[in-house]
C-alpha positions in Angstrom: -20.9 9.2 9.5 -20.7 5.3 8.7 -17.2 5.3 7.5 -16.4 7.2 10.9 -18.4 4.9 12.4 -16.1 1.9 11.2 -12.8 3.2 11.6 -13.6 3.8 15.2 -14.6 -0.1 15.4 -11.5 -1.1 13.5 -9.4 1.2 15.9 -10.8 -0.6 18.8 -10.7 -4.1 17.5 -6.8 -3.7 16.4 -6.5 -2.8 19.8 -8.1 -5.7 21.3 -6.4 -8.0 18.7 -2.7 -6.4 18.8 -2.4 -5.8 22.1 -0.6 -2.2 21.8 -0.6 -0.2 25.5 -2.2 3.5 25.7 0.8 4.2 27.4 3.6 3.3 25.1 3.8 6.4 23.5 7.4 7.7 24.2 7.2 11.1 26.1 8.9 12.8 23.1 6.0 12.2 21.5 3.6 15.0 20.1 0.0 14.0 19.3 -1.5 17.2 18.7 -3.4 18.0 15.8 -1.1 19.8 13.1 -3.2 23.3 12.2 0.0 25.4 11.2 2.9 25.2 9.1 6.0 27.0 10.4 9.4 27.8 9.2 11.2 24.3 7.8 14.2 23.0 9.7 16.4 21.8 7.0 15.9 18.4 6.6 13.1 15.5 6.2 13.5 11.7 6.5 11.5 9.4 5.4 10.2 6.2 5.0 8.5 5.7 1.4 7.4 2.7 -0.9 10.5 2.4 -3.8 9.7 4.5 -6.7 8.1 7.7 -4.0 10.7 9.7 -3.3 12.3 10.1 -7.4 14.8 13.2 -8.1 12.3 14.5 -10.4 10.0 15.9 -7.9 12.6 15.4 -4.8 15.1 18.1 -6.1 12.3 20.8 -6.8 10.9 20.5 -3.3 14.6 20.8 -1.7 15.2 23.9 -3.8 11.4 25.5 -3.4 11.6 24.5 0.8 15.0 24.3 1.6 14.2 21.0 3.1 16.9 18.2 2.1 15.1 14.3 1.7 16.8 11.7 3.1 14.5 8.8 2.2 15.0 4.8 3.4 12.9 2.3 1.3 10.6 -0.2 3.0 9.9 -3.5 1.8 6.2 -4.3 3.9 3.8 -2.7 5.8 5.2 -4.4 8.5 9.2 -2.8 8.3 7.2 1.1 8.0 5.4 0.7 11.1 8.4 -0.9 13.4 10.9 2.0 11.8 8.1 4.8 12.2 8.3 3.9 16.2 11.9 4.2 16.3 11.5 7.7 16.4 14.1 8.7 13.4 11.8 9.1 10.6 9.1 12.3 10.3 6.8 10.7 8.2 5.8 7.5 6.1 4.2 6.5 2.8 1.8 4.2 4.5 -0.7 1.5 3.0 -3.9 0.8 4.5 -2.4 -1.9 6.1 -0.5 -0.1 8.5 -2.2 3.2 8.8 -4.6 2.3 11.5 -1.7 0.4 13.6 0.0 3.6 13.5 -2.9 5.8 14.3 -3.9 3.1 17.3 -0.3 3.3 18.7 -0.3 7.0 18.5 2.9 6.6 16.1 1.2 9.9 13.9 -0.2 13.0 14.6 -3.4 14.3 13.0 -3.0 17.4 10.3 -5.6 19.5 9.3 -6.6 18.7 6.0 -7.1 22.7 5.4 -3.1 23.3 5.2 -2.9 21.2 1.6 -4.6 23.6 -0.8 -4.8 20.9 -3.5 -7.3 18.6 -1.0 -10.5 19.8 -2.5 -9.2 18.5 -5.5 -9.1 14.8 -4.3 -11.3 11.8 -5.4 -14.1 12.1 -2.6 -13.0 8.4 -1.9 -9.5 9.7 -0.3 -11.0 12.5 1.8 -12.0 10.9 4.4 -11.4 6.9 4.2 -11.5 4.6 7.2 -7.4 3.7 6.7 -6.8 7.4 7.8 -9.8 9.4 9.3 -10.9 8.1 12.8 -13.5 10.4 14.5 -13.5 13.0 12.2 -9.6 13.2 12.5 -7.4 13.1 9.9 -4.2 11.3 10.3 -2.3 12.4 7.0 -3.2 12.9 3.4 -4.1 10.8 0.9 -2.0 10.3 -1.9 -2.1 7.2 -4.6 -3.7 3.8 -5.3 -3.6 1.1 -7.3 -3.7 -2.5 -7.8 -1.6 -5.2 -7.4 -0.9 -7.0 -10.9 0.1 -10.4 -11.7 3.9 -9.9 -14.1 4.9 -12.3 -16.8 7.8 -12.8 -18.7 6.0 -12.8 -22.3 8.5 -15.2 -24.3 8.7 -17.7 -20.8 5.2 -17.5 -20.3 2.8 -18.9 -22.8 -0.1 -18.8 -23.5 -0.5 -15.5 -21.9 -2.1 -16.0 -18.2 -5.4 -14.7 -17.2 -5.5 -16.1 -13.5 -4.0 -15.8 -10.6 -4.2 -19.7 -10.4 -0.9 -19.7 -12.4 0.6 -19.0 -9.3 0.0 -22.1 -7.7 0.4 -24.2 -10.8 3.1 -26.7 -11.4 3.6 -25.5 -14.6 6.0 -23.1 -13.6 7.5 -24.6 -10.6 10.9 -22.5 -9.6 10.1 -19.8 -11.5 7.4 -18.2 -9.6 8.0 -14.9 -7.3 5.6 -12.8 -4.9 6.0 -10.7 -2.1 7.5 -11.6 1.4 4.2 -10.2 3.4 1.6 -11.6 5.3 -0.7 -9.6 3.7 0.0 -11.8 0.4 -2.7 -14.0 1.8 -5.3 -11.9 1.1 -4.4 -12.4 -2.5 -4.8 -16.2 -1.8 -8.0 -15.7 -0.3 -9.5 -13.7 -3.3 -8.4 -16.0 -5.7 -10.3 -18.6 -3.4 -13.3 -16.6 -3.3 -13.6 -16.8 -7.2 -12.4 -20.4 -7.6 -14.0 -22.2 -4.4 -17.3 -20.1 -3.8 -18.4 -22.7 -1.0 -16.2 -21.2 1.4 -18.2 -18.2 1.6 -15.3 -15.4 1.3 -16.5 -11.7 0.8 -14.3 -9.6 1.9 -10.5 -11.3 1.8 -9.3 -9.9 5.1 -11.9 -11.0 6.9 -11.4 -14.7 7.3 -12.8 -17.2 9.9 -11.2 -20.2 11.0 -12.2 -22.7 8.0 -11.5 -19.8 5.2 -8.1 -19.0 6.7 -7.0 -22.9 6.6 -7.8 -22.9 3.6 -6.3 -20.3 2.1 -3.2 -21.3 4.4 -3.2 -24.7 3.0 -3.2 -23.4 -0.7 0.0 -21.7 0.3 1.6 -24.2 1.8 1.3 -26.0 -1.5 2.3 -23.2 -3.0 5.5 -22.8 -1.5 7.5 -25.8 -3.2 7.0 -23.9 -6.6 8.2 -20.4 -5.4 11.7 -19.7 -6.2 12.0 -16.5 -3.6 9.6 -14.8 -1.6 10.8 -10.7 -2.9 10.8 -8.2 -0.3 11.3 -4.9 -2.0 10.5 -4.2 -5.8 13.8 -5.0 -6.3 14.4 -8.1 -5.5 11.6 -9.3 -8.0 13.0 -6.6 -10.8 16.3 -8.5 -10.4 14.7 -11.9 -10.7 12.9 -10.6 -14.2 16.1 -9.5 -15.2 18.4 -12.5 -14.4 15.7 -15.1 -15.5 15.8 -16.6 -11.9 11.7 -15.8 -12.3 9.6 -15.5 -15.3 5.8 -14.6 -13.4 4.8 -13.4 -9.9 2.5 -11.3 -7.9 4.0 -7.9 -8.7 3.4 -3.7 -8.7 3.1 -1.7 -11.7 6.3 -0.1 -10.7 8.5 -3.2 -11.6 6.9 -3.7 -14.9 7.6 -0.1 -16.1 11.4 -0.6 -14.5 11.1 -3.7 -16.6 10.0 -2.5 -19.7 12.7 1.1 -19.6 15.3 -1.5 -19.3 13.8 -3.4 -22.6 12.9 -6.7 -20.7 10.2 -8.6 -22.7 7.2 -8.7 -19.8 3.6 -7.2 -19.1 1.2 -7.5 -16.8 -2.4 -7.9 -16.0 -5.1 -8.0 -13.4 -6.6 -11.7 -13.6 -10.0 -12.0 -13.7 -10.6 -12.9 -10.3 -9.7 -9.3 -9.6 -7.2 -7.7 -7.7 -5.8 -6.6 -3.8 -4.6 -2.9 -4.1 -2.7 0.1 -1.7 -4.4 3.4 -0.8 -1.2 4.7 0.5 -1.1 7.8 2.8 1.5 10.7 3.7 1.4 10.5 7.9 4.0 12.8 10.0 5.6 11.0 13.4 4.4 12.0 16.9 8.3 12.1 17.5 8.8 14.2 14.1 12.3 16.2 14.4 10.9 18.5 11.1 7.1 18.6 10.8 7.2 21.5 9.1 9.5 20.0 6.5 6.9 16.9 6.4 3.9 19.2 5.7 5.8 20.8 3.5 6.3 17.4 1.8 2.7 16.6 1.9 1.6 20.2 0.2 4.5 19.2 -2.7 3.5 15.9 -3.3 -0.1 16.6 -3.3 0.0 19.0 -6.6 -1.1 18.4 -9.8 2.3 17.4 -11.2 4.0 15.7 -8.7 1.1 13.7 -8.4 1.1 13.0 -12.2 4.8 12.3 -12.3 4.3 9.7 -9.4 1.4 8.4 -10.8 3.7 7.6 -14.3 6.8 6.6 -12.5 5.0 4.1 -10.4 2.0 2.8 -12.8 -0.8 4.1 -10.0 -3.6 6.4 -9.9 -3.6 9.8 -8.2 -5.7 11.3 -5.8 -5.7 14.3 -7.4 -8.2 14.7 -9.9 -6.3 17.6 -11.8 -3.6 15.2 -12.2 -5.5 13.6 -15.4 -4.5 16.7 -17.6 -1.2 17.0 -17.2 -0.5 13.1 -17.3 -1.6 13.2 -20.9 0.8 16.0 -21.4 3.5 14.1 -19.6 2.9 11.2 -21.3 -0.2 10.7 -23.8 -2.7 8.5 -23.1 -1.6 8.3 -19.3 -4.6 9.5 -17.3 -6.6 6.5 -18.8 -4.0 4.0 -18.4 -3.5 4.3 -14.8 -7.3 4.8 -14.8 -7.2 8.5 -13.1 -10.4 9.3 -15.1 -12.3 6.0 -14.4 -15.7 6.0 -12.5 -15.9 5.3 -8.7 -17.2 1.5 -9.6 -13.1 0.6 -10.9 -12.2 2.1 -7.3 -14.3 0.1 -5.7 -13.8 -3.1 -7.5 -10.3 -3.5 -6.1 -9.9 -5.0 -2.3 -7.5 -2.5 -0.8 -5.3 -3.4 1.8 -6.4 -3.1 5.7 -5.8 -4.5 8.7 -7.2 -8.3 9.7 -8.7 -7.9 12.7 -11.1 -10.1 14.6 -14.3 -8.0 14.0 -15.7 -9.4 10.8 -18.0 -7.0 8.3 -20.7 -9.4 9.2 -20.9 -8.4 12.8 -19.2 -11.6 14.1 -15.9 -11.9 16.0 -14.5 -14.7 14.8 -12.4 -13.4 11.7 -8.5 -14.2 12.3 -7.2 -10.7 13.4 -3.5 -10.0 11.9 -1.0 -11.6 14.3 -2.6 -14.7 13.7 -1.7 -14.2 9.7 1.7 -13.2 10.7 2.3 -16.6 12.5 0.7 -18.2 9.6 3.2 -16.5 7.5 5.8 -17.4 8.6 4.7 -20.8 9.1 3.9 -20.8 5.6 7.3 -20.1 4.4 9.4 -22.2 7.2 
């Protein structure tokens, strides 16, 4: 009942703090609960995180559904929820970041959890989280999660890092890469909350005035040493592989990209810790082929597409029968991409969400998210 509790707070402070109308929900729209799966129509596009949507489990579906993927990358949270409202797309790959923005503009429908056979098999953490359950309603399925890593070029980058503070170190002026989002602050403001205690950050998105100008103001001085601000995977597995950038804020996707293609790097989670993505399969209100989508979601929610994600990417699956055939996949996976770790590893990574004005500590003055998007893009003018 308290995560319920909170996700119907957070729905009601995004909607104070992003100013999205009741009423702007096209009339093609369908917000009914999904509690059936009819006959597919043919066809599914979507939008997915690079890496999602691989022929390896894309081509099985098509042939086991009849349902043909067409599948447009996004680079941010911010690009999936502006194309989801366009009304072209069925359904999205979405962080938690952008799940309850979608969910408060009524851009998704909710879907009965009871149509994905393989949803008793989840980590209890993905049942029912805040990002995608409102009232008891679920507004898609989970599917993986992971951290975000720091990436280093290993004969550029020496001795080998161990904090994020690299990133705002001289040392490597012009060579230093990291995402083109304003939820990149976050990262800032974690690595402040390690470094600079006194400012009395806990939670990273939740930031009051004199945390967020500082964390802005570390930025700003960051910004002379950045050589590009990426904004899809890649664009930073390009810089890696032209030299242009030898360390940045990165996925696990571009160092296994990096690594098949024989570039020296690795990567690491500093110990300051780490941001993250819960992502989350959600089907359009405006959804030409929702049968096709929860077709999609059942496919991608099995034990082997999950593990095949999970390897191709570098993230952890929500299904916990996943573990087994990693290993077989790939030995000495399920550990790796910790998919048999303990809750506490879960929990020890700050996972993306919206900013919004409501701060954990019952106070209302916590920058909501269109003040870090100004920032953002003040930051980088």
């Amino acid at each position: 009942m308290r995560r319920i509790r909170r996700g119907h707070v957070l729905i009601a402070a995004l909607a104070a703090a992003l100013c999205v109308p009741a009423s702007g929900v096209s009339s093609a729209a369908d917000n009914s609960m999904i509690t059936k799966i009819g006959k597919g129509e043919g066809k599914l596009n979507l939008i997915a995180w690079e890496g999602y949507t691989q022929p390896q489990w894309v081509k099985p579906f098509t042939k086991a559904t009849g349902c043909k993927v067409s599948a447009k990358y996004g680079g941010s949270s911010d690009e999936m929820v502006t194309l989801m409202r366009t009304g072209q797309y069925d359904a999205v790959s979405a962080s938690g970041d952008a799940s309850l923005r979608l969910i408060l503009g009524k851009d998704v429908r909710g879907v009965d959890p009871k149509l994905v056979p393989d949803f008793k098999n989840f980590i209890s953490a993905l049942k029912s989280p805040s990002h995608n359950t409102v009232k008891g309603v679920h507004y898609g399925i989970s599917l993986q999660w992971g951290p975000n890593t720091l990436l280093y070029n290993t004969k550029k980058v020496k001795p080998a890092p161990t904090s994020w503070g690299v990133l705002y170190s001289s040392k490597y002026k012009g060579k230093i890469t990291v995402p083109d989002n304003a939820i990149q602050i976050a990262d800032a403001a974690l690595y402040l909350s390690k470094t600079k205690p006194g400012l009395g950050i806990k939670d990273p998105y939740e930031l009051n005035s004199a945390q967020f100008k500082a964390t802005v103001d570390l930025l700003k001085k960051q910004k002379p040493l950045v050589k590009k601000y990426w904004a899809t995977a890649g664009d930073e597995i390009d810089l890696f592989k032209n030299g242009s950038a030898t360390i940045g804020a990165s996925w696990p996707y571009q160092t296994n990209t990096l690594i098949a293609a024989k570039a020296p790097v690795k990567d690491l989670i500093p110990k300051e810790g780490a941001t993250g993505w819960a992502d989350t399969w959600m089907i359009s209100s405006k959804a030409k082929h929702p049968n096709c989508a929860m077709q999609w979601i059942k496919w991608v929610s099995t034990p082997k597409v999950q593990a095949q994600q999970a390897i191709y990417f570098g993230e952890t699956p929500a299904n916990t029968k996943a573990c087994k055939i990693m290993d077989q996949l790939s030995k000495g996976s399920c550990a790796q991409y910790h998919a048999n770790a303990s809750s506490a590893y879960f929990n020890s990574i700050k996972f993306w969400k919206t900013p919004v004005k409501a701060c954990g500590n019952g106070k209302n003055d916590c920058m909501d998210y269109t003040k870090w998007q100004q920032a953002w893009t003040d930051i980088k003018s």
